[in-house]
C-alpha positions in Angstrom: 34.9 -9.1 -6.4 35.5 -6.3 -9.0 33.2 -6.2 -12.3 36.4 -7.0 -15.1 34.3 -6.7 -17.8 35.9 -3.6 -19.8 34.5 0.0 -20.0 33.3 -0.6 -23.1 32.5 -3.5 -26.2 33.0 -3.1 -29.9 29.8 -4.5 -32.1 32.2 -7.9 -33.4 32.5 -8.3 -29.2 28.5 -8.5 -28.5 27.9 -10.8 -31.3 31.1 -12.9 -30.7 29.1 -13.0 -27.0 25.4 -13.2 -28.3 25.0 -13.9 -31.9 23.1 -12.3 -34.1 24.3 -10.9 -37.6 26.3 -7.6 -37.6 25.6 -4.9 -40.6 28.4 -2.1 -40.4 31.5 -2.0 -38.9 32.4 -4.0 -36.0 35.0 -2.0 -34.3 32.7 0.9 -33.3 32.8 0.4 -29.1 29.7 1.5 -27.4 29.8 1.8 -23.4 26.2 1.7 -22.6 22.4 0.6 -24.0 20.2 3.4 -24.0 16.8 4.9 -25.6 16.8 5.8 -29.5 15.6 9.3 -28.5 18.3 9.7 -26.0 21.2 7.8 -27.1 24.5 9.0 -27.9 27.4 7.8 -30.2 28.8 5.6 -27.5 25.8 3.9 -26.7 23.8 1.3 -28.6 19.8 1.1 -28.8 17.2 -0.8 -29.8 13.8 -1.0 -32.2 11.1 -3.8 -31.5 8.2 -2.1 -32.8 8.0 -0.7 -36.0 5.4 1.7 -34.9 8.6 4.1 -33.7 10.7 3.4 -36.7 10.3 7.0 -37.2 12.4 7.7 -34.2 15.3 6.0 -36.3 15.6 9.0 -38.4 16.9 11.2 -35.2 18.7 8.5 -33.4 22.3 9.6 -32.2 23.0 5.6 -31.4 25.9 4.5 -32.3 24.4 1.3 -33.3 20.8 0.0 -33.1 19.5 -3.8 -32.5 16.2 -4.3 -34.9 14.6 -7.3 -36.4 15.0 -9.1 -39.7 12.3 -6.4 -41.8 14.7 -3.9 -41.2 18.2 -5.5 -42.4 18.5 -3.9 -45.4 16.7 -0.2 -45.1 18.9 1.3 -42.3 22.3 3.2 -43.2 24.0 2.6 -40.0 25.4 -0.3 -37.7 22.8 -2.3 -36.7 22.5 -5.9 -35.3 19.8 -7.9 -36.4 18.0 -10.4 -33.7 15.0 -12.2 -34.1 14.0 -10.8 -30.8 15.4 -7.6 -30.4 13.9 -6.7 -27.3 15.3 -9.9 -25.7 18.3 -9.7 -27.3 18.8 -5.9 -26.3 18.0 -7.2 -22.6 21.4 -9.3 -22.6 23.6 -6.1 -23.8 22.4 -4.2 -20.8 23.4 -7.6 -18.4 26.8 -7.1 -20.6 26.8 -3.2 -19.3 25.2 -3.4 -16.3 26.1 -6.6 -14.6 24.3 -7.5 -10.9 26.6 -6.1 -8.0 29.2 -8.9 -6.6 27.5 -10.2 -4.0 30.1 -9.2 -0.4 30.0 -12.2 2.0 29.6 -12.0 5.7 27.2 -11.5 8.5 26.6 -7.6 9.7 27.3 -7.4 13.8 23.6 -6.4 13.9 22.0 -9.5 12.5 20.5 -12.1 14.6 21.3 -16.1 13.0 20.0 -18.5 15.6 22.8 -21.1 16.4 20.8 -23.8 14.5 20.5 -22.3 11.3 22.5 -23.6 8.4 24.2 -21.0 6.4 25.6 -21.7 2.4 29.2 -20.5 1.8 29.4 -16.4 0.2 26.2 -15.8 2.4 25.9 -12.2 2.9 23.3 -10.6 5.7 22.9 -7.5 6.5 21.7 -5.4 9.6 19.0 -6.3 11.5 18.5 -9.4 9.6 17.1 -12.0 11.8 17.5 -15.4 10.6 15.3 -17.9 13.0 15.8 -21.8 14.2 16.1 -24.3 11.3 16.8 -22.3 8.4 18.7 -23.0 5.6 20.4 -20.9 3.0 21.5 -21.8 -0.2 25.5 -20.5 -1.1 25.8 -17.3 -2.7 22.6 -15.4 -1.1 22.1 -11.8 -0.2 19.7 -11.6 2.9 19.0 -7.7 2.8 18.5 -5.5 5.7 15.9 -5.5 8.5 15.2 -9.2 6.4 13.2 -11.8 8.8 13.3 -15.6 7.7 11.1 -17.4 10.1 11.5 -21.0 11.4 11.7 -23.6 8.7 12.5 -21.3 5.8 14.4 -22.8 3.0 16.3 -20.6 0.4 17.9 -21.8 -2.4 21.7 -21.3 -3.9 22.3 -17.7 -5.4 19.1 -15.8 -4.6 18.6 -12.4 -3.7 16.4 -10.6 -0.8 16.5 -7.2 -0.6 15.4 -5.0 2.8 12.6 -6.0 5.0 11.2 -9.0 3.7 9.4 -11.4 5.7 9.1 -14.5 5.1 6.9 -16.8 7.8 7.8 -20.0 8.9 8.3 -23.7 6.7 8.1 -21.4 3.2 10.6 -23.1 0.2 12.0 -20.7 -2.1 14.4 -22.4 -5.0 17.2 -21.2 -6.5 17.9 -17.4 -7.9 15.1 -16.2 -6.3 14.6 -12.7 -6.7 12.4 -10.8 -3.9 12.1 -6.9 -3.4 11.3 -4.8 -0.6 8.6 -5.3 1.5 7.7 -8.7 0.1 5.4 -11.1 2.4 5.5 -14.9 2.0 3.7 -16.9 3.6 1.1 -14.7 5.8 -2.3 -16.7 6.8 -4.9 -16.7 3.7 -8.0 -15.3 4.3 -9.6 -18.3 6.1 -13.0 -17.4 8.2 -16.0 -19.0 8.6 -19.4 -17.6 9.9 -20.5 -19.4 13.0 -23.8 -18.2 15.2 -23.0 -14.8 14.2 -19.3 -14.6 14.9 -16.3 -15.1 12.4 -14.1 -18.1 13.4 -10.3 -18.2 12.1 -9.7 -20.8 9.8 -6.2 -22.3 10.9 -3.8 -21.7 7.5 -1.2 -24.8 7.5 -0.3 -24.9 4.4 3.4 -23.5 3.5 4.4 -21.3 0.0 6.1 -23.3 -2.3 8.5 -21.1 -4.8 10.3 -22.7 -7.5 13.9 -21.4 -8.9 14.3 -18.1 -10.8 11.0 -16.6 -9.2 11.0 -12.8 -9.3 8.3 -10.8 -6.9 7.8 -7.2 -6.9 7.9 -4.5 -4.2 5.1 -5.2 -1.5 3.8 -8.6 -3.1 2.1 -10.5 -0.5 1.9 -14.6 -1.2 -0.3 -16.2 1.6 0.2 -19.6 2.6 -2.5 -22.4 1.7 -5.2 -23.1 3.9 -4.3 -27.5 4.0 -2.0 -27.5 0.9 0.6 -25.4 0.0 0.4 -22.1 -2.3 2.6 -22.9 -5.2 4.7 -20.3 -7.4 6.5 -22.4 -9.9 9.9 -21.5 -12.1 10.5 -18.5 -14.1 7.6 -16.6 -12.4 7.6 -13.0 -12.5 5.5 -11.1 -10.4 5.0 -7.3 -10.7 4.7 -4.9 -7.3 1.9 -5.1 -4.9 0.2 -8.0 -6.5 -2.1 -10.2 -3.7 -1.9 -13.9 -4.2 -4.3 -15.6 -2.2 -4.1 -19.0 -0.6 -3.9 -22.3 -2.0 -3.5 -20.3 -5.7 -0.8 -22.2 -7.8 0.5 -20.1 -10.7 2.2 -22.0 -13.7 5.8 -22.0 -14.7 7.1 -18.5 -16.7 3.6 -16.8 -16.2 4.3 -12.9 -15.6 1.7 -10.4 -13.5 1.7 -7.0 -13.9 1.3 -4.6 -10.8 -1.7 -4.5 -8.3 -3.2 -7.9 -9.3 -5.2 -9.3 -7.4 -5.6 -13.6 -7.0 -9.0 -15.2 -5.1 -7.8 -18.2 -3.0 -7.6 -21.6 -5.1 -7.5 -20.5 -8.4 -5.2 -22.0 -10.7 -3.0 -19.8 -13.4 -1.5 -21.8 -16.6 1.7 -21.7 -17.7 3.1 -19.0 -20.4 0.3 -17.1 -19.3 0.3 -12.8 -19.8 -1.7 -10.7 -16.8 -2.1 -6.8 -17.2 -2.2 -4.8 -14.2 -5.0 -4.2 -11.7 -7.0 -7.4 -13.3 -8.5 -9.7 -10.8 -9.3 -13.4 -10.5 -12.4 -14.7 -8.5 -11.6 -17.8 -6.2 -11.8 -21.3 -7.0 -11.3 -20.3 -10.8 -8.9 -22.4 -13.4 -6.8 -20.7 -16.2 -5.5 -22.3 -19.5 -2.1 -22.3 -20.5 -0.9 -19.2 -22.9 -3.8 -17.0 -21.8 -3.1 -13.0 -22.3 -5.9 -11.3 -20.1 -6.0 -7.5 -20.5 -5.3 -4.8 -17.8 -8.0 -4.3 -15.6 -9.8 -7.2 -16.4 -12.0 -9.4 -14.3 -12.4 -12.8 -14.5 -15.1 -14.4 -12.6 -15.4 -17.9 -14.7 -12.6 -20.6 -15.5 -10.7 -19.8 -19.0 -10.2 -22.9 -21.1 -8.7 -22.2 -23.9 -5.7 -19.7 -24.9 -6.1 -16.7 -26.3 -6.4 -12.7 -25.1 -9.3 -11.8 -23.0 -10.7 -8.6 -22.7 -12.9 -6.6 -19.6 -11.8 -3.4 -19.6 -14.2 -0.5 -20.5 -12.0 2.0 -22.4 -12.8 5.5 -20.9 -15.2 8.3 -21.9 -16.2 12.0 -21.0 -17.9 11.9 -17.9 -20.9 13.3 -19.6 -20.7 10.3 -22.0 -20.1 8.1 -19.4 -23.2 8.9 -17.5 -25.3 8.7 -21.0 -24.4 5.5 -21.4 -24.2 4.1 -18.0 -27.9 5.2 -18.1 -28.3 2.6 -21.1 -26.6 -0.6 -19.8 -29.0 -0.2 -16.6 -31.9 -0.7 -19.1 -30.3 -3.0 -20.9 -32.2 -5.8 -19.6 -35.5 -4.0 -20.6 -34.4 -3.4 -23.5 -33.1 -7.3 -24.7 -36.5 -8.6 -23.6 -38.3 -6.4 -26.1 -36.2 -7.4 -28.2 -36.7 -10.4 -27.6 -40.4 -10.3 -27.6 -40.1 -8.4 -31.3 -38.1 -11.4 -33.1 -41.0 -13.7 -32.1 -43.7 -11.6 -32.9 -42.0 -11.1 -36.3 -41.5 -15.3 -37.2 -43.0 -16.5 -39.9 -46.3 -17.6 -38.8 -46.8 -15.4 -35.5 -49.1 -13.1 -35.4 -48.8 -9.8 -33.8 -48.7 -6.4 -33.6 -46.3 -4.0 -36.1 
């Protein structure tokens, strides 16, 4: 089906579509979103933090979405939303809607007789759907795609090329899963035995609830005895490692490279910056921002921002100071040692 949205919206159109209030004049059309330092009289742009309101100045946009503080300053069309980088995110769905989704199965896929396919199914070549599957209606199975035995995948999701997904894994509804993806590989399950590693058996299954997004070469491993459980509104960031029997909350979003010890558990609402890690067996509040590269080796109970990352230095400072910290220890019991010599009462030497 053809996009029939027109080539382009006048300002009284988007806010007739997505509220917000309108300064200016609503017939100006715009045909695209685009940066403030880019933009051009047909397109529209947008200002959410008010350390580039400078930018504003040189803008060509022909109309800018900013918050409440800036209603009345501006001389030029503007929307005002309470979230202007949200609501900014909705005019580029208006412009720039998902491509209509072409039903049918390509000659060069393989669908096993028993699987049970949802009506607008597309798959594409060298897709290979195995025994017992089910797809929801209205899914795209991408190229070179594998769905092992078992695999459930709910109504109106979206798999793009060469993802594998092993056998009994649940995805919900409007799943969204890029290239590369693995769901459901065998956790990292050993255990030492007279000087040999013994496999662990992994029976579990990956549980993923609707409107789950994953990144480019994510890997989700399946739980050891229960299941590894991504719940909705997810959003997971490329090459992120989730290990087994790790349950992540409801609308929590990890940046890239992550990486998640087997068994921890991740809040809801909770903020991960990129290349942070998370020991195993660990437990994470709800509403917890942890900083990029970040690691977290003990349970987080409370919400807030957590900070690990050691902000960068000349080398030569670097080396100074990494010189300290290894004394540091020294150092704190002299300390130490100093503050009791020094209460009232003690004796010793000055």
């Amino acid at each position: 089906m053809e996009n029939q949205l027109p080539p382009s919206l006048s300002l009284g159109e988007i806010v007739g579509r997505l509220g917000g209030e309108l300064i200016g004049d609503a017939g100006i059309t715009v045909r695209q979103v685009a940066t403030l330092e880019k933009a051009t009289p047909d397109t529209i742009a947008f200002l959410a933090n008010e350390r580039y309101v400078g930018q504003l100045k040189g803008t060509r946009a022909g109309a800018v979405i900013v918050g409440a503080q800036l209603r009345e300053p501006l001389d030029m069309p503007r929307i005002i939303a309470a979230n202007p980088y949200a609501y900014f995110a909705r005019v580029s769905a208006l412009f720039n809607p998902a491509p209509a989704n072409t039903a049918g199965i390509h000659p060069a896929a393989v669908v096993h007789p028993q699987a049970r396919l949802g009506t607008g199914v597309r798959v594409g070549a060298g897709a290979v759907i195995e025994e017992g599957v089910i797809v929801g209606a209205g899914c795209s199975i991408g190229a070179g795609t594998c769905l092992d035995v078992g695999v459930e995948l709910g109504e109106g999701s979206m798999l793009y090329p060469n993802v594998t997904i092993y056998h009994d894994c649940v995805l919900g509804k409007r799943a969204i899963v890029h290239a590369g993806v693995v769901i459901g590989a065998d956790g990292f399950g050993i255990a030492m035995d007279e000087g040999r590693w013994l496999k662990v058996p992994q029976i579990g299954r990956v549980r993923i609830g609707d409107d789950v997004e994953i990144g480019a070469n994510t890997t989700i491993d399946r739980g050891a005895i229960d299941d590894t459980v991504i719940e909705d509104g997810v959003k997971l960031d490329n090459q992120i490692q989730v290990g087994h029997n790790v349950r992540i909350g409801a609308h929590t979003a990890i940046a890239a490279c992550v990486g998640i010890a087997g068994s921890s558990r991740i809040g809801r609402f909770c903020r991960i910056g990129g290349a942070s890690g998370i020991a195993g067996h660990l437990s994470i509040a709800d509403n917890v921002e942890i900083s990029a590269h970040t690691l977290i080796t003990k349970s987080i109970t409370e919400a807030g921002t957590y900070t690990g990352a050691y902000p960068f230095e000349s080398n030569r400072d670097w080396r100074r100071n990494a010189a300290s910290l290894r004394n540091l220890g020294e150092l704190t019991s002299r300390v130490r040692a100093l503050e009791q010599a020094l209460k009232p009462g003690k004796k010793g030497k000055t």
